[in-house]
N, C-alpha and C positions, 0 to 999 in steps of 0.2 A: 546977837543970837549966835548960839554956834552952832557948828553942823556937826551930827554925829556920824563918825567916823568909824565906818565897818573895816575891823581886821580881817582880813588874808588870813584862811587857815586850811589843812588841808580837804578840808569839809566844801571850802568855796572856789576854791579850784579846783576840785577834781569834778565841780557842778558846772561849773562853766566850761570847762572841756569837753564835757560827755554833752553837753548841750549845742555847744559850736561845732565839732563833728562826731557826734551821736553813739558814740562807743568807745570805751578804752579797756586795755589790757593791762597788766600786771607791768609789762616790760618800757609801756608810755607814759602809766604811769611812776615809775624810778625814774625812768629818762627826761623824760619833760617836765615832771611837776616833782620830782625828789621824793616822792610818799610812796614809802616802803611798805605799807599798810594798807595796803586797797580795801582789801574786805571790809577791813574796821571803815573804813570811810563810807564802803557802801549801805554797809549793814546802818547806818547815825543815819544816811541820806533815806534808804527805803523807812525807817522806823518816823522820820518827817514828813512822810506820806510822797515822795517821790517815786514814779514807779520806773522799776531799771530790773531790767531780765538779766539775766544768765546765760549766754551759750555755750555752748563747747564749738575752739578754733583750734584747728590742726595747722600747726607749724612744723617747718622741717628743723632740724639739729643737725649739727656738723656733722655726728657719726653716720657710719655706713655699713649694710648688714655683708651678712657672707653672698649676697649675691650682688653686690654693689650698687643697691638701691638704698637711697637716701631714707632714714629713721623718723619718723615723726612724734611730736608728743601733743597731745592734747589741754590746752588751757584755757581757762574760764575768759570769756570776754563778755564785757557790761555794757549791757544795749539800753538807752537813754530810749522807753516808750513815751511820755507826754510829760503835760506839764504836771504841779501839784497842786493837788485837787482844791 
């Protein structure tokens, strides 16, 4: 008998990431799992019925204003709510 053998895609590891600690960003996601394409992974994963929010995270950025306080931008961070249904 043989065993069938699930491929690695970035569909199943950006699901087991966000499942082991329950949220990634754009920038964890390039760094740790190489996929340049977050949305497109999330948009495949919620349309399978996985439900994953949206927030807004404020990071700082190297720049710095005229009054020397540090710049922030705001990016989408994917919060892993339950399992699928």
């Amino acid at each position: 008998m043989q065993s069938k053998m699930i491929r690695e895609t970035h569909k199943t590891r950006t699901l087991a990431y966000i499942q082991a600690y329950g949220s990634i960003t754009s920038l964890e996601a390039i760094r740790d799992l190489g996929n340049t394409r977050l949305s497109d992974t999330i948009f495949r994963l919620r349309n399978e019925g996985y439900s994953i929010a949206t927030e807004d995270y404020k990071v700082s950025t190297r720049w710095i204003n005229a009054r020397g306080e540090r710049k922030y931008s705001i990016i989408a961070k994917y919060v892993y709510k339950r399992n699928k249904p």
